[in-house]
N, C-alpha and C positions, 0 to 999 in steps of 0.2 A: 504494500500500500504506500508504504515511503517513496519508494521508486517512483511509482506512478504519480504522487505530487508533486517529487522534484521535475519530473521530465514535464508535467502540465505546468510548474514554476517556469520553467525553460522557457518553454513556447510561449507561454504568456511574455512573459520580456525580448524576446524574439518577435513578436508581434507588435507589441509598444514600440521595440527598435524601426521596427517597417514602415509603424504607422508615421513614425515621425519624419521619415526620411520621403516617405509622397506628401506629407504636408509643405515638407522646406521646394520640394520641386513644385507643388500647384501653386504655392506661393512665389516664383520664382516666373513661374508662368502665367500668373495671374498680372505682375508687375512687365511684363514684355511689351503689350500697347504701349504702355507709358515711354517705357526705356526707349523703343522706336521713334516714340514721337517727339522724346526731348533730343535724341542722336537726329534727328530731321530736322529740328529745329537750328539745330546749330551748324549742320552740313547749310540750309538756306540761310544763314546768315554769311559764311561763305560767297555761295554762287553766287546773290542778290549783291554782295559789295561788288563782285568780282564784274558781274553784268552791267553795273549801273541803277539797279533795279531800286531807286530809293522806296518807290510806296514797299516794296514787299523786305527788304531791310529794316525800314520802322516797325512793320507788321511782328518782329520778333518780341521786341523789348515791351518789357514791362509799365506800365503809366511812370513807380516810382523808380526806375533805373535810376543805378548808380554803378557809371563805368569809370573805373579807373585804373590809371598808368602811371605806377609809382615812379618808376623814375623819370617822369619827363614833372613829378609833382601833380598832373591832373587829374580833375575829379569833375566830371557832371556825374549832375543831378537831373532827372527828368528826360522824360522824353523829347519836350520842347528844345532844349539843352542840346540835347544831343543831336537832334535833325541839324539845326547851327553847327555843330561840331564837324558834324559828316560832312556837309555840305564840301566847308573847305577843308578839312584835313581830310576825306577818303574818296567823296565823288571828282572832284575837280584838280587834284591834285595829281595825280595820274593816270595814263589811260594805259590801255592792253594790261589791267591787271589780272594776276593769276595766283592764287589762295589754294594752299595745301592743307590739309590739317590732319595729323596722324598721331596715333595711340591712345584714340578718343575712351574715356572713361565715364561713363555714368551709373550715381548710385540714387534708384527712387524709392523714396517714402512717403506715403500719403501722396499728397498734392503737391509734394516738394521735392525737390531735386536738386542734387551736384554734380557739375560735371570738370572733368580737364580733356586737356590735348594740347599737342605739340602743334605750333603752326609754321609755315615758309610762306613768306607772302614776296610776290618782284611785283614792280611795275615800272614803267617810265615815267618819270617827273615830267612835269606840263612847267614851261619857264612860264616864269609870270611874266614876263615884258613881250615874247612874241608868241605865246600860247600855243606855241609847237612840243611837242615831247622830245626830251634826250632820245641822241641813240643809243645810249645804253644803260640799261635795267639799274634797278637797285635791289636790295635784297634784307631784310630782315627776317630772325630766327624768332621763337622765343616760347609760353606758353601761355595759354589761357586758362581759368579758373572761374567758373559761372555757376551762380544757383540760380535756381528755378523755380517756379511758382505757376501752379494751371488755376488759370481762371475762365472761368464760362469753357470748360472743356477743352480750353486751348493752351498749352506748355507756352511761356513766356521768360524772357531771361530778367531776370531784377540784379542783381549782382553780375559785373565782368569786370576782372582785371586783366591786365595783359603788361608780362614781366617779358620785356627784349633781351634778349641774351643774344644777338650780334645784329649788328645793320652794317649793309656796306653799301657806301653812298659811291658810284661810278663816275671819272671825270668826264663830260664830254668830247 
């Protein structure tokens, strides 16, 4: 009779073992929409800079964003802020730009989200006095750090920093 309890003792914790191991994968699988659609989210902030694509650029960020880039000291606040910011530091400042971003990481909880990734971003500077572009690219390394916030069903970035770890600015 002892036998036979320890062996049902067995399988009972053997089965508890199970159970918890499909609950970590349904929950694992439960959170995949999300992860997809904050990993989309930041792939189109990408494309949208890289295209020129302002409306769908702003379409990421959050009302309260706050993007910043410690070492250049900057900080907006607001979406408003930032449409002004883009304007001249990313849409008009160079053209044929090309935006990499690799060993993208996102972790979701709830409605909220963190993400990083490596980025390479070139483009040609546009001279301000004859609004032609250099012939030759520039090049900045570095990473990004974003949290996220879904509101009305949609992933939004509220928090971005971006830490440059090289720029190489080309003579012409």
């Amino acid at each position: 009779m002892e036998e036979l309890k320890s062996m049902l003792n067995r399988l009972a914790k053997t089965l508890e073992e199970d159970i918890k191991r499909v609950e970590g994968k349904v929950d694992a699988l439960m959170k995949l929409p999300d992860h997809i659609a904050v990993e989309n989210t930041i792939k189109t902030m990408a494309w949208a800079m890289d295209s020129g694509d302002r409306e769908l650029w702003m379409s990421i960020w959050d009302d309260d964003i706050v993007y910043l880039v410690p070492q250049y000291d900057l900080e907006i606040k607001g979406r408003e802020a930032l449409a002004e910011f883009a304007e001249g530091a990313i849409f008009t400042r160079e053209e044929r730009r090309f935006s990499s971003l690799t060993n993208m990481m996102v972790e979701v909880t709830g409605d909220t989200a963190k993400g990083r990734d490596y980025y390479t971003h070139y483009g040609f500077p546009v001279d301000a006095e004859t609004g032609k572009p250099a012939g030759q690219r520039t090049c900045a390394e570095g990473t990004h750090f974003y949290e996220f916030r879904k509101r009305q069903g949609s992933w939004k970035i509220k928090n971005f920093e971006v830490y440059m770890n090289r720029r190489q600015e080309n003579s012409p």
